[in-house]
C-alpha positions in Angstrom: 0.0 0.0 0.0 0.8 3.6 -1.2 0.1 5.2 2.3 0.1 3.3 5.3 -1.5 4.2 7.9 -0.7 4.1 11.8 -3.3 2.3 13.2 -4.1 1.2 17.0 -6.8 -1.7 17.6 -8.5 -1.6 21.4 -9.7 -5.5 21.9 -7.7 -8.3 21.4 -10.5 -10.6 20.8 -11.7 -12.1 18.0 -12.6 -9.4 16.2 -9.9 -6.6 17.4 -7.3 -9.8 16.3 -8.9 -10.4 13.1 -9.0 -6.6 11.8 -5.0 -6.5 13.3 -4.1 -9.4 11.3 -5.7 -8.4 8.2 -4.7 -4.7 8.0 -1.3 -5.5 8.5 -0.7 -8.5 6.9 -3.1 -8.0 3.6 -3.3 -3.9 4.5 0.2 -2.9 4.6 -0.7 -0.9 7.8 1.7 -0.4 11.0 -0.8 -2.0 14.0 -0.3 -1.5 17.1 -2.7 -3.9 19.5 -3.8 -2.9 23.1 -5.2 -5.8 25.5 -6.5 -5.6 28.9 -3.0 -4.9 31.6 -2.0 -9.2 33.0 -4.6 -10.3 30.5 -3.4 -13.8 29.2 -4.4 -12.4 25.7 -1.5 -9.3 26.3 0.9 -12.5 27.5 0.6 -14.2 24.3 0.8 -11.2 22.1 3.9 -9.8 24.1 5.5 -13.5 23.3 4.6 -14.1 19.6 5.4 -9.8 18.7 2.3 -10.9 16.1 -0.9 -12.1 15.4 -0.5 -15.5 14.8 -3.3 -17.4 12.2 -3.7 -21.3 12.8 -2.3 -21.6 9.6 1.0 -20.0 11.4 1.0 -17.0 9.3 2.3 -14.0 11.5 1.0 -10.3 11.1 4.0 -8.6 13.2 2.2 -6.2 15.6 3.2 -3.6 18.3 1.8 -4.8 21.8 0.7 -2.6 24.2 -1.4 -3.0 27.7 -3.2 0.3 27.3 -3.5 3.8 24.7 -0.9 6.2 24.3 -2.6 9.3 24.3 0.4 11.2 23.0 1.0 9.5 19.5 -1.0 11.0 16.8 -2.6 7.5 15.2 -4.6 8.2 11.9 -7.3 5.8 13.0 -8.0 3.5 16.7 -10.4 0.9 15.7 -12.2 -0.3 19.0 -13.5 -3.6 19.3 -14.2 -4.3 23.1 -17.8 -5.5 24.2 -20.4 -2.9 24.6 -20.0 -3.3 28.7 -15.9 -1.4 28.7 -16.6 0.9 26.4 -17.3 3.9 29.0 -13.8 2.8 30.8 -12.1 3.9 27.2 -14.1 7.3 27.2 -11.1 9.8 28.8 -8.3 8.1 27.3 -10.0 8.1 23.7 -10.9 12.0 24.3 -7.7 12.5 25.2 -5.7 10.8 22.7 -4.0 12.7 19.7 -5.7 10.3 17.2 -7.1 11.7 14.3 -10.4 9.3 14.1 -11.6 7.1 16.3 -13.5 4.2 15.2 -16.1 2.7 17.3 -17.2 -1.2 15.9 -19.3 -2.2 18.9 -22.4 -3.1 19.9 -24.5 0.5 21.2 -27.9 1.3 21.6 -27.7 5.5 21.9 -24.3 6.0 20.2 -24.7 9.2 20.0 -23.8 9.2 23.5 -20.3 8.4 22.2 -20.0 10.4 19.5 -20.5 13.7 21.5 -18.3 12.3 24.3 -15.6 12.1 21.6 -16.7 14.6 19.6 -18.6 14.5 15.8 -15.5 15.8 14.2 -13.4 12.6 15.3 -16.2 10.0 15.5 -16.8 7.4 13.5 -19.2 4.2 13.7 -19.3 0.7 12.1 -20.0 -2.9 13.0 -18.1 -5.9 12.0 -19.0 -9.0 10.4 -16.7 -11.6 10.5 -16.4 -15.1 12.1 -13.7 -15.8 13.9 -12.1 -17.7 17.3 -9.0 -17.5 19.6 -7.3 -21.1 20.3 -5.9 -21.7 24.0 -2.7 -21.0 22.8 -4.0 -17.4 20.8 -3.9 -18.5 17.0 -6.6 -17.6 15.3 -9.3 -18.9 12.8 -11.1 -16.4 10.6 -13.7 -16.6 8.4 -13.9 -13.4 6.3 -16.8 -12.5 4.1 -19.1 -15.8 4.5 -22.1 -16.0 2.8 -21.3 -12.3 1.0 -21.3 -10.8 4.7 -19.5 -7.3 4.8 -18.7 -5.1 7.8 -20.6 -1.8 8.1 -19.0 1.7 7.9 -20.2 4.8 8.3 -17.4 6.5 6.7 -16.1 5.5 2.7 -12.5 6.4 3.2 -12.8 3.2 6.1 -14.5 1.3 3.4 -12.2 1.6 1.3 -9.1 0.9 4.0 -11.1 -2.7 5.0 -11.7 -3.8 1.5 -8.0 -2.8 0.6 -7.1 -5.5 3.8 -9.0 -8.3 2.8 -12.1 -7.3 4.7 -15.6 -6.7 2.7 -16.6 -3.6 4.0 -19.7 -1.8 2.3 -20.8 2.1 3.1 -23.6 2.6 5.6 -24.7 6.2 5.9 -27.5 6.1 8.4 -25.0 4.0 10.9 -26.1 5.2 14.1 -29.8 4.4 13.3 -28.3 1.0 12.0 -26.7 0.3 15.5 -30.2 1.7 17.6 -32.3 -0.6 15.6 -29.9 -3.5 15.7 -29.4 -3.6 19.5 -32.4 -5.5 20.3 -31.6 -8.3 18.0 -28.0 -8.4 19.4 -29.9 -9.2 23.1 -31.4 -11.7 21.7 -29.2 -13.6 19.7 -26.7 -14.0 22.1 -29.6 -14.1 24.7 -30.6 -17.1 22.9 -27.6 -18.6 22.2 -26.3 -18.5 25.8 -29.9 -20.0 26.7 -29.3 -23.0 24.2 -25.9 -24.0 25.7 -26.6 -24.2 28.9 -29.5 -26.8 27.5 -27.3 -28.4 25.2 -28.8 -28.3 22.3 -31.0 -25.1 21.9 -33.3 -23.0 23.3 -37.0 -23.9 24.9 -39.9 -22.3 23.4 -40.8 -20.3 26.7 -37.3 -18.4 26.3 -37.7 -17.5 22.7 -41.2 -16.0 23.3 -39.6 -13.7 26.1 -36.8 -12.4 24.1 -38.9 -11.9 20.7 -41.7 -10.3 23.4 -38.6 -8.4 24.3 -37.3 -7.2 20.9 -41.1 -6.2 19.9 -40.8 -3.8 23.7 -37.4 -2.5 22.3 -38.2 -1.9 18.7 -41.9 0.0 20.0 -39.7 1.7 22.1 -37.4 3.1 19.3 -40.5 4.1 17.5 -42.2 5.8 20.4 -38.9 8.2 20.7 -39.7 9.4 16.9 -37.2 7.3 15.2 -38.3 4.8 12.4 -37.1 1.1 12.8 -34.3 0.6 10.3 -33.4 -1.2 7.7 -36.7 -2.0 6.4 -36.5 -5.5 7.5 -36.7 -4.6 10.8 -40.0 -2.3 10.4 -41.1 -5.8 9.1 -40.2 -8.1 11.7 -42.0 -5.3 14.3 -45.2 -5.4 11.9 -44.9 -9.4 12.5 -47.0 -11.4 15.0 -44.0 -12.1 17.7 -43.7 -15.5 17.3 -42.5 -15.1 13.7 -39.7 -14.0 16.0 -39.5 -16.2 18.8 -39.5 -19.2 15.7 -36.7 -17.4 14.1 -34.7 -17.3 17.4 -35.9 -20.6 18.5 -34.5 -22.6 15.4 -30.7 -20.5 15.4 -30.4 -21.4 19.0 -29.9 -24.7 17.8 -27.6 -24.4 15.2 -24.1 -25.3 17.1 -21.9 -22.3 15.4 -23.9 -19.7 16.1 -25.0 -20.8 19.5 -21.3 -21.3 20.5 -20.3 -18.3 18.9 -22.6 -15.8 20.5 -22.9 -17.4 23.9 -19.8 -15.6 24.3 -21.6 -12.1 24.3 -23.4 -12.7 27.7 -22.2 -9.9 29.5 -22.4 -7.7 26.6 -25.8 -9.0 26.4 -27.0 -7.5 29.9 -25.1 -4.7 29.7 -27.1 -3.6 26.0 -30.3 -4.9 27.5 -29.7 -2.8 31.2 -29.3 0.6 28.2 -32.6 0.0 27.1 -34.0 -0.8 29.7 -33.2 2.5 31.4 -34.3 4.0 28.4 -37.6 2.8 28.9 -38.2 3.7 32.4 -37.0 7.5 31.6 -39.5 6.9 29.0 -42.0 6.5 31.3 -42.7 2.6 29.3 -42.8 0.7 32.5 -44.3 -2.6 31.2 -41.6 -2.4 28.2 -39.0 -2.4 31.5 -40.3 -5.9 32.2 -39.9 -7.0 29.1 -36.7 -5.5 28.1 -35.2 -6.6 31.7 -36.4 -10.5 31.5 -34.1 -10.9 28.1 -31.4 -10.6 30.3 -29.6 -14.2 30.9 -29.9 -15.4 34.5 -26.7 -15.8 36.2 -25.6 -18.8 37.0 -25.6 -18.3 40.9 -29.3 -17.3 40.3 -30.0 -20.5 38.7 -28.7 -22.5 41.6 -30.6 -21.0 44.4 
């Protein structure tokens, strides 16, 4: 590449390790990758100096346990779960980046983008497939089924596509995020619901969550926004067993239940957002219903 960029990646996970590999390995870009301080994830990063593919293809990286605030990265690409965003919020302001780039999970990021600041903000969501062995090498799956990332921003477009990653434009991206949340919940809602069965969700828990998704999306609509894309204006139109069916039959596909189940916390923490939204609302029975997709802990369970 022409112009490589400097780039920092917040999240070490599956995703975070998957954009590292691929912008600088396909991209050309100079990565540096921040993981959580004594994390075993900043321990195997600090040995290999790389992102390491189960193929054993290396992506040579800069490892770091938290931002530098002082170097003036082009872009910071961050990738933790919706739940530790707010603990990035100071250092992110702070930082002498020239764009951040939020590709997490948020039901009001607007929230973010005025905490940062329009002018730097930028929002997307990723779509890959991908998973960390026990000893860090990862397995990717990039652009199954024709799935592409989501960005806001064409000049990020074009930097994904350039590093092996389908990325398409997405102009209306913080409506995209709002109206996507409630689905989030309850996919990995679902999918944490059908391991701990071994095999797939009951019935009874797909009718709450798809009860709860049909609470989230009528609250979205009650605050004067329109449910987007059109699908989803759809799905709400639907009787909500259309959804609970939908939910009920991907809880028992093994991928995706394994997959997602990994999401739990980020799970309660999106559903506690709009939950709160609804009681500021004054929706008090959409509380209920937003608050019972949240997975029971497993302490819970055993009393």
């Amino acid at each position: 590449m022409s112009n490589p960029l400097q780039i920092a990646i917040i999240g070490t996970g599956n995703i975070g390790s998957t954009f590292a590999y691929q912008l600088a390995f396909a991209g050309g870009h100079a990565l540096t990758v921040i993981a959580r301080p004594d994390s075993p994830r900043l321990r195997q990063l600090q040995r290999d100096g790389a992102i390491v593919r189960d193929d054993g293809t290396r992506a040579p990286v800069t490892v770091a346990d938290r931002l530098d605030t002082a170097t003036p990265y082009d872009l910071v690409i961050v990738t933790v779960p919706a739940q530790q965003v707010d603990t990035l919020i100071s250092a992110l302001r702070d930082s002498a980046a020239a764009r951040i780039l939020f590709m997490v999970n948020q039901f009001d990021p607007e929230r973010l983008r005025d905490a940062i600041g329009p002018a730097r903000c930028d929002f997307g969501m990723p779509f890959v497939q991908a998973s960390l062995d026990a000893d860090g090498r990862l397995h990717a799956v990039i652009g199954a089924g024709g799935q592409k990332s989501k960005l806001n921003a064409q000049r990020w477009a074009d930097v994904f596509n350039a590093g092996g990653l389908p990325a398409v434009l997405e102009p209306d991206m913080l409506r995209w995020l709002r109206c996507h949340a409630p689905l989030c919940v309850a996919f990995e809602a679902v999918s944490v619901a059908g391991v701990r069965r071994g095999g797939g969700a009951s019935w009874r828990e797909a009718v709450v969550l798809a009860r709860g998704v049909q609470a989230c999306f009528a609250l979205i609509v009650s605050g004067g926004d329109q449910l987007y894309p059109a699908g989803k204006r759809r799905l709400h139109a639907s009787p909500f067993w259309v959804t609970a069916a939908i939910l009920w039959s991907i809880s028992r596909i093994p991928s995706f239940r394994m997959l997602l189940a990994q999401g739990e916390n980020e799970c309660r923490a999106l559903a506690g957002a709009m939950a709160a939204a609804a009681q500021q609302a004054g929706r008090f029975n959409d509380v209920r219903k937003i608050t019972a997709m949240q997975p029971p802990r497993v302490d819970a369970q055993r009393t």
